[in-house]
N, CA, C and O atoms as CSV, one atom per row, in Angstrom:
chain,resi,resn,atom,element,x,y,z
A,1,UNK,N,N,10.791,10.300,2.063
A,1,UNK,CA,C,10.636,8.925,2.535
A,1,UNK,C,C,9.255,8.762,3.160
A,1,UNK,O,O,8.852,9.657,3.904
A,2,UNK,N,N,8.338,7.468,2.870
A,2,UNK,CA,C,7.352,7.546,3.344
A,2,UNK,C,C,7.506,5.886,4.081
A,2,UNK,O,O,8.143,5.044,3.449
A,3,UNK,N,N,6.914,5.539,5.362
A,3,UNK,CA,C,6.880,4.338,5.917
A,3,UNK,C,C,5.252,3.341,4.397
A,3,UNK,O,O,4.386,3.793,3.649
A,4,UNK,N,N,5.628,2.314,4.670
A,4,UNK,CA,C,4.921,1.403,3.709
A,4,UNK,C,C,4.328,0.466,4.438
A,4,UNK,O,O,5.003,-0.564,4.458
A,5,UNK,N,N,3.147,0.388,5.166
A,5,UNK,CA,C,2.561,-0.855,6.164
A,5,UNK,C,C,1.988,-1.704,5.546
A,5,UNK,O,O,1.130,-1.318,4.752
A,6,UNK,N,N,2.228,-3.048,5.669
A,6,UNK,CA,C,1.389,-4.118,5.232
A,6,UNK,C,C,0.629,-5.076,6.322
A,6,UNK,O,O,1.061,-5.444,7.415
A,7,UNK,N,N,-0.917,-5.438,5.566
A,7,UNK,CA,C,-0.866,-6.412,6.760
A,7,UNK,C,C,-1.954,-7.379,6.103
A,7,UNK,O,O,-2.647,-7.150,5.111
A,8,UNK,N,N,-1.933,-8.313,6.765
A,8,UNK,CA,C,-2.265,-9.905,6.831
A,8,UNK,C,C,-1.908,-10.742,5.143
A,8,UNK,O,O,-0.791,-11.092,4.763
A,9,UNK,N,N,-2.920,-10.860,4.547
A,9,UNK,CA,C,-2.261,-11.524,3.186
A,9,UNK,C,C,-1.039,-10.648,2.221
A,9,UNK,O,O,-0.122,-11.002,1.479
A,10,UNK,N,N,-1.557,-9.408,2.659
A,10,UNK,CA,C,-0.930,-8.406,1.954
A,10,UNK,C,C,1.113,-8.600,2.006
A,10,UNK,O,O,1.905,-8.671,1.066
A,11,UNK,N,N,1.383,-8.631,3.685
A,11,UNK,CA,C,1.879,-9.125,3.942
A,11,UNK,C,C,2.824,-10.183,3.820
A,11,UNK,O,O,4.049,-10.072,3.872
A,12,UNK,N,N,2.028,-11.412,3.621
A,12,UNK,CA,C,2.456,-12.567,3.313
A,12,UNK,C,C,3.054,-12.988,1.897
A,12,UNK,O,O,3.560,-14.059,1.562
A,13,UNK,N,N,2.837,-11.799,1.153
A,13,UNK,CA,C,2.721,-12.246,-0.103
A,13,UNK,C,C,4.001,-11.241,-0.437
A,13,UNK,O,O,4.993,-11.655,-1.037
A,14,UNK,N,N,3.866,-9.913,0.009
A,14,UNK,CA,C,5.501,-9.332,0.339
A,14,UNK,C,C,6.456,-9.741,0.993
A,14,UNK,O,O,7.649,-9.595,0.725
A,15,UNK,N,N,6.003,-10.259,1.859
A,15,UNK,CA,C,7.295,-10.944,2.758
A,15,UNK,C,C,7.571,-10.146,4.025
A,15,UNK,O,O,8.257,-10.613,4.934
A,16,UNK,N,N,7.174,-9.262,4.057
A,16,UNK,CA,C,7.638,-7.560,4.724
A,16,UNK,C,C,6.997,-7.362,5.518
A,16,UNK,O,O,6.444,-8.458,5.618
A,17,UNK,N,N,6.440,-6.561,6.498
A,17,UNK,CA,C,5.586,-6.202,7.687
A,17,UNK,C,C,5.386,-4.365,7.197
A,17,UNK,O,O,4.280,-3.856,7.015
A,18,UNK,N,N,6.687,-3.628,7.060
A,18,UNK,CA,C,6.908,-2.634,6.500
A,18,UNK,C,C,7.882,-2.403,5.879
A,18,UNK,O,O,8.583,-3.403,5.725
A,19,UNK,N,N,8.373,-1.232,5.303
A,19,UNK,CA,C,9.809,-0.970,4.629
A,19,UNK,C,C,9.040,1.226,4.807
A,19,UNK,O,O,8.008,1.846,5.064
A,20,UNK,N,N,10.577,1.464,4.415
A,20,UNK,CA,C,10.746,2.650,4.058
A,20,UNK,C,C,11.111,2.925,2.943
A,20,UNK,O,O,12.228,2.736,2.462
A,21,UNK,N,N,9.934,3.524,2.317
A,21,UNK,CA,C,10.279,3.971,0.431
A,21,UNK,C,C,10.388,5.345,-0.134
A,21,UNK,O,O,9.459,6.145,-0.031
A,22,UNK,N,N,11.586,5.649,-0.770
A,22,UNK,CA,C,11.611,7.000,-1.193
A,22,UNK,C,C,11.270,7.226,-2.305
A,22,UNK,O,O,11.916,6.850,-3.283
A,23,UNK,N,N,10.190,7.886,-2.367
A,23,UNK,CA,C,9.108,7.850,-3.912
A,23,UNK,C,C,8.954,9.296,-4.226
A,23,UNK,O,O,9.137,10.331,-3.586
A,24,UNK,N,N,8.561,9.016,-5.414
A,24,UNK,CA,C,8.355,10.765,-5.952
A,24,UNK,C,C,6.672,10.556,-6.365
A,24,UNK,O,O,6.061,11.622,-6.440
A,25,UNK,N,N,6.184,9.800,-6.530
A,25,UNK,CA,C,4.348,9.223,-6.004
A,25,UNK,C,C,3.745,10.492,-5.803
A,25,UNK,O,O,4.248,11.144,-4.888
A,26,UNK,N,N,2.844,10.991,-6.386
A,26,UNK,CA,C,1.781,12.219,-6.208
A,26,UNK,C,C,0.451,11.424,-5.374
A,26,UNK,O,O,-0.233,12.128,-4.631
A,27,UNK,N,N,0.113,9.946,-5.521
A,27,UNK,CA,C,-0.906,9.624,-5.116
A,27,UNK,C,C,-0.665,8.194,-4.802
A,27,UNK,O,O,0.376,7.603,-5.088
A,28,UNK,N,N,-1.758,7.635,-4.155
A,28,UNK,CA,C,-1.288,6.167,-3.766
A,28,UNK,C,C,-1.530,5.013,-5.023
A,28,UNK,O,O,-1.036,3.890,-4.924
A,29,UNK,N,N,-2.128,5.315,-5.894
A,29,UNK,CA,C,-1.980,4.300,-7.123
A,29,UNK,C,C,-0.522,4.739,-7.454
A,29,UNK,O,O,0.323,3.844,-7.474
A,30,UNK,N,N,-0.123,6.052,-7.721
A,30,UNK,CA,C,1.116,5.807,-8.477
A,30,UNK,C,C,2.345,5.034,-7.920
A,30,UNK,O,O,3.181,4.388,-8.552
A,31,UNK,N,N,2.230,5.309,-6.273
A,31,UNK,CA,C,3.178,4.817,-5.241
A,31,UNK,C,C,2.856,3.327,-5.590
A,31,UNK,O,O,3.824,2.580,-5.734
A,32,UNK,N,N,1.332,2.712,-5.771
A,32,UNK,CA,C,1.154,1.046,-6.195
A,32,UNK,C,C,1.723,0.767,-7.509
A,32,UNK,O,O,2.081,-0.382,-7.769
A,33,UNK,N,N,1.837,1.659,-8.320
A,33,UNK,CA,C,2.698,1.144,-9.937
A,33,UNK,C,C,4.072,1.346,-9.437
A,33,UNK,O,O,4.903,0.827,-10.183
A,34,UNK,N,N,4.687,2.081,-8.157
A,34,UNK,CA,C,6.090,2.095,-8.307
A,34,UNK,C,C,6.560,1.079,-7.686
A,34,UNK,O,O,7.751,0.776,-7.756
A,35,UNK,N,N,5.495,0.271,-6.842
A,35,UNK,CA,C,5.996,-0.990,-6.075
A,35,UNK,C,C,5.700,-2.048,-7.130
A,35,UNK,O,O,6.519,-2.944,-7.336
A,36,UNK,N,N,4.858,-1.993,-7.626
A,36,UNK,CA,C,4.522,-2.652,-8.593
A,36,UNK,C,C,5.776,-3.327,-9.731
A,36,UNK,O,O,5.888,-4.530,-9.963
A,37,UNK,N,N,6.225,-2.761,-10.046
A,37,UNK,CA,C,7.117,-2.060,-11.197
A,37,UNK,C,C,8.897,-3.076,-10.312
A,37,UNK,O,O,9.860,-3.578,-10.892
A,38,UNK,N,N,8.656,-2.995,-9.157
A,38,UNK,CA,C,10.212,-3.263,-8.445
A,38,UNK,C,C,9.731,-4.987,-8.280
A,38,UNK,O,O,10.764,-5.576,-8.600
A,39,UNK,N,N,9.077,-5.646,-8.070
A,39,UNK,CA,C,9.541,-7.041,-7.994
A,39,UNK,C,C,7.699,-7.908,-8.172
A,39,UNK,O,O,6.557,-7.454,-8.105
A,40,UNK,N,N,8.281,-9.316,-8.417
A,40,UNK,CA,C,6.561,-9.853,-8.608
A,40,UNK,C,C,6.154,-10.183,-7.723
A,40,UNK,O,O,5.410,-11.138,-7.948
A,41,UNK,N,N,6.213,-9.869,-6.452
A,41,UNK,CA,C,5.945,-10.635,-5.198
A,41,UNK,C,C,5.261,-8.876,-4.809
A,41,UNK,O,O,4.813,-8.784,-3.666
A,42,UNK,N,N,5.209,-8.021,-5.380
A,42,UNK,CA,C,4.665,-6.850,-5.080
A,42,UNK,C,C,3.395,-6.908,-6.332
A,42,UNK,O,O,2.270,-6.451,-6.129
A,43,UNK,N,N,3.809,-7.540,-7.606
A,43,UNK,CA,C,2.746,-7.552,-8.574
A,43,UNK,C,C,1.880,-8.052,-7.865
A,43,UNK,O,O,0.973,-7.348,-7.421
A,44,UNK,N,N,1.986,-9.851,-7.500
A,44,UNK,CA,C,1.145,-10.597,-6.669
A,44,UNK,C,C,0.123,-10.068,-5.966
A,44,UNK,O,O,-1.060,-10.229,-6.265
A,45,UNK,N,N,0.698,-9.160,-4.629
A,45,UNK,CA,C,0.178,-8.631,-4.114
A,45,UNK,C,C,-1.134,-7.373,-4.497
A,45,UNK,O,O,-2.268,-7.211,-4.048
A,46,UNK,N,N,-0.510,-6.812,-5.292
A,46,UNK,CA,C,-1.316,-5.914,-5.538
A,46,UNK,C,C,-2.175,-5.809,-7.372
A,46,UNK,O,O,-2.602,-4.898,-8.082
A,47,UNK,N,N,-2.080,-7.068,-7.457
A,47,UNK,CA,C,-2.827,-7.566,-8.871
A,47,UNK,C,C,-4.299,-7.055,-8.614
A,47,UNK,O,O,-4.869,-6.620,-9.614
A,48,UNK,N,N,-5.040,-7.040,-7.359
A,48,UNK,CA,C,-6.381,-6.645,-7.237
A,48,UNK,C,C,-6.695,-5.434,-6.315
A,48,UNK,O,O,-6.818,-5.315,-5.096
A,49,UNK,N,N,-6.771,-4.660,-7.273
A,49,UNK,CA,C,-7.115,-3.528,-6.026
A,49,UNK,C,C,-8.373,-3.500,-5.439
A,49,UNK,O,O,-8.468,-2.739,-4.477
A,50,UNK,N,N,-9.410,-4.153,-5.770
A,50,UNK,CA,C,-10.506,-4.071,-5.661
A,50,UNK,C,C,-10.542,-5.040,-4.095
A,50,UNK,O,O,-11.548,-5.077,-3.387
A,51,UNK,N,N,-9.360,-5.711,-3.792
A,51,UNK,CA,C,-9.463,-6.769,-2.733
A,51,UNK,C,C,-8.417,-6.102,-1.526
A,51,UNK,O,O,-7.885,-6.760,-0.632
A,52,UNK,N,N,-8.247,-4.365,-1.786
A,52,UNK,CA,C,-7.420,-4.233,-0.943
A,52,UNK,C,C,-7.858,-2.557,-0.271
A,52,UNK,O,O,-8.264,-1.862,-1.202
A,53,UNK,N,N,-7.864,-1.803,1.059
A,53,UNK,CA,C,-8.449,-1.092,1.204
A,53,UNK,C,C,-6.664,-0.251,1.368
A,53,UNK,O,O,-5.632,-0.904,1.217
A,54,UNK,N,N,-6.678,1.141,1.668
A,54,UNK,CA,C,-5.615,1.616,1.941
A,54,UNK,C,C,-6.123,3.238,3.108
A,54,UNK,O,O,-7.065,4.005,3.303
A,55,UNK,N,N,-5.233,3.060,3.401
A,55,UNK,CA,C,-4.828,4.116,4.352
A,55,UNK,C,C,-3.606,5.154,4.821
A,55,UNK,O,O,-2.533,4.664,5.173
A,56,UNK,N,N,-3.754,6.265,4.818
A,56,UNK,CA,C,-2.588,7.172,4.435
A,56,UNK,C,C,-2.935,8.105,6.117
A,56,UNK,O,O,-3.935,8.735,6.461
A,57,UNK,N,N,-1.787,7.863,6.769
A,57,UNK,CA,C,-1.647,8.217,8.338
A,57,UNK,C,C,-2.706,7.963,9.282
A,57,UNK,O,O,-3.238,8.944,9.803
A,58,UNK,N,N,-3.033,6.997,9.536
A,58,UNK,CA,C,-4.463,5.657,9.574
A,58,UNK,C,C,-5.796,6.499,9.679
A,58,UNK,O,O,-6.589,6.543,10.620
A,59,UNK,N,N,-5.837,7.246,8.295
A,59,UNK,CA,C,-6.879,7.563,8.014
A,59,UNK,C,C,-7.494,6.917,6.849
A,59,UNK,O,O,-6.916,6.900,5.763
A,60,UNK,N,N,-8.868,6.281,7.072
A,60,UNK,CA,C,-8.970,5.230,5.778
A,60,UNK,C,C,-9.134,6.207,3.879
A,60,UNK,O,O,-9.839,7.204,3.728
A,61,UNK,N,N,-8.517,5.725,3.034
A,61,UNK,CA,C,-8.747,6.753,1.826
A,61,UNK,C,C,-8.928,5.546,0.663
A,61,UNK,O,O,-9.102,4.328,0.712
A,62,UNK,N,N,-8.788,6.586,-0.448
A,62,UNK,CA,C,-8.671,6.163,-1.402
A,62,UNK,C,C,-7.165,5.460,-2.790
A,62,UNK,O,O,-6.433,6.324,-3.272
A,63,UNK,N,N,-7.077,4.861,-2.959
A,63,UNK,CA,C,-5.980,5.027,-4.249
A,63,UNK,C,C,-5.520,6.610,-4.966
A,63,UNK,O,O,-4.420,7.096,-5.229
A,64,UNK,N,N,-7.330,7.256,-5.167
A,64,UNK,CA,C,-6.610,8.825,-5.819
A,64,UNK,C,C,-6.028,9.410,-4.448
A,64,UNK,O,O,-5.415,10.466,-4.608
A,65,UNK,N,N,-6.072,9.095,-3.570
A,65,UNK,CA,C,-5.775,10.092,-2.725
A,65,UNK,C,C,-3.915,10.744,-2.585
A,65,UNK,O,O,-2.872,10.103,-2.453
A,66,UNK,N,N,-4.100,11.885,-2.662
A,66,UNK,CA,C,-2.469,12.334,-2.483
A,66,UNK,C,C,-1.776,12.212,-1.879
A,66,UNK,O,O,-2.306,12.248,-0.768
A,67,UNK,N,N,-0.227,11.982,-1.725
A,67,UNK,CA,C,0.657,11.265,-0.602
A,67,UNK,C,C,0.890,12.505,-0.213
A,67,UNK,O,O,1.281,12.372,0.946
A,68,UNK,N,N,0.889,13.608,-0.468
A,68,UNK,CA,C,1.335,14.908,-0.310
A,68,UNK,C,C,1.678,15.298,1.919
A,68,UNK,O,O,0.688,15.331,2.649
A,69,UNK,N,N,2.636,15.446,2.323
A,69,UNK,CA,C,3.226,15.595,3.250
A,69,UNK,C,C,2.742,14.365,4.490
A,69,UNK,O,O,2.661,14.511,5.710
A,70,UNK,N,N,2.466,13.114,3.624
A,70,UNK,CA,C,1.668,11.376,4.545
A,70,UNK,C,C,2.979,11.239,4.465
A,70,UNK,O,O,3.755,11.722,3.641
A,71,UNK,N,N,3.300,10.139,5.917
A,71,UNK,CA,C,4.252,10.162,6.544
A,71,UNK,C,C,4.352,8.350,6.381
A,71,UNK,O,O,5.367,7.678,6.197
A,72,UNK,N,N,2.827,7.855,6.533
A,72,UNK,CA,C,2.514,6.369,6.244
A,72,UNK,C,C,1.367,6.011,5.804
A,72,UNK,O,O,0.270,6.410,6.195
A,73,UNK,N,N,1.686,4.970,4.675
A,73,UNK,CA,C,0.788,4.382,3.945
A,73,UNK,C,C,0.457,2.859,3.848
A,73,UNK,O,O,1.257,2.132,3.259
A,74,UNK,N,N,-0.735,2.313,4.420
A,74,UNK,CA,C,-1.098,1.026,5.156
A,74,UNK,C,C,-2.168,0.598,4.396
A,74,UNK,O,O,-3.259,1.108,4.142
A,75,UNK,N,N,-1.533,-0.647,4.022
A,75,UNK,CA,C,-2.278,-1.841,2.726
A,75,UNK,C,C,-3.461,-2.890,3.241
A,75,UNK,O,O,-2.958,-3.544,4.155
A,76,UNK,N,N,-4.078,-3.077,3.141
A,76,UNK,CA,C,-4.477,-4.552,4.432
A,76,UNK,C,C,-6.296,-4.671,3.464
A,76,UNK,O,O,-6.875,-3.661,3.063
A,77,UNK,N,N,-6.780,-5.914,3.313
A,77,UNK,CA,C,-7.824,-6.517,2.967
A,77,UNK,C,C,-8.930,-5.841,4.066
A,77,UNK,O,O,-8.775,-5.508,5.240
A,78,UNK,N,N,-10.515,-5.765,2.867
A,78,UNK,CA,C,-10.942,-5.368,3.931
A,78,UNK,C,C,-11.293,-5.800,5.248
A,78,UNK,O,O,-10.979,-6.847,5.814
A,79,UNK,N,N,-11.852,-5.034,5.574
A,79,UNK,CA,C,-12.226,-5.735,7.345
A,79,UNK,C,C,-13.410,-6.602,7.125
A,79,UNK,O,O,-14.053,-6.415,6.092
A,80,UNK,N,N,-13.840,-7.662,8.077
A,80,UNK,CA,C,-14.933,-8.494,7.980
A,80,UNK,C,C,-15.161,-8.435,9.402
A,80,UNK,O,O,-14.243,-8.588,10.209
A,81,UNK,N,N,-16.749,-8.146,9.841
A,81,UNK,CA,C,-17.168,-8.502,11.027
A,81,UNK,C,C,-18.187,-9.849,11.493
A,81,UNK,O,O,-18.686,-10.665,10.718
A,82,UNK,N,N,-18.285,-9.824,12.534
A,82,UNK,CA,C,-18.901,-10.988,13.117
A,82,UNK,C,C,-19.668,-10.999,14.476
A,82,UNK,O,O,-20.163,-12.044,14.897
């Protein structure tokens, strides 16, 4: 079981804040085709990866990166400063 964080549009567009998902996911794209794959309000969401940064135990990574013994994995647009 891995925790699933969402946040701001990401969010909105799941409906969800988080959930708990039991995946067999080697990496975080595959964990994004398995959410992917379960409803369109997860397609929605994750139609652009290029508009979404991720993070695996709030360390910032990549999509290849391995879920291998990550406990949580956190979705969220990038950051903008000011």
């Amino acid at each position: 079981m891995i925790d699933v964080l969402y946040f701001a549009w990401v969010r909105e567009r799941i409906g969800l804040p988080r959930e708990r998902v039991e995946t067999g996911a080697e990496t975080v794209a595959d964990l994004v085709a398995e959410l992917t794959a379960r409803e369109e309000r997860y397609a929605a969401a994750f139609q652009d990866l290029s508009a979404l940064r991720v993070a695996i135990d709030q360390e910032l990574t990549d999509f290849s990166a391995p879920l291998a013994g990550a406990r949580e994995v956190a979705f969220f647009p990038p950051m903008t400063g000011g």
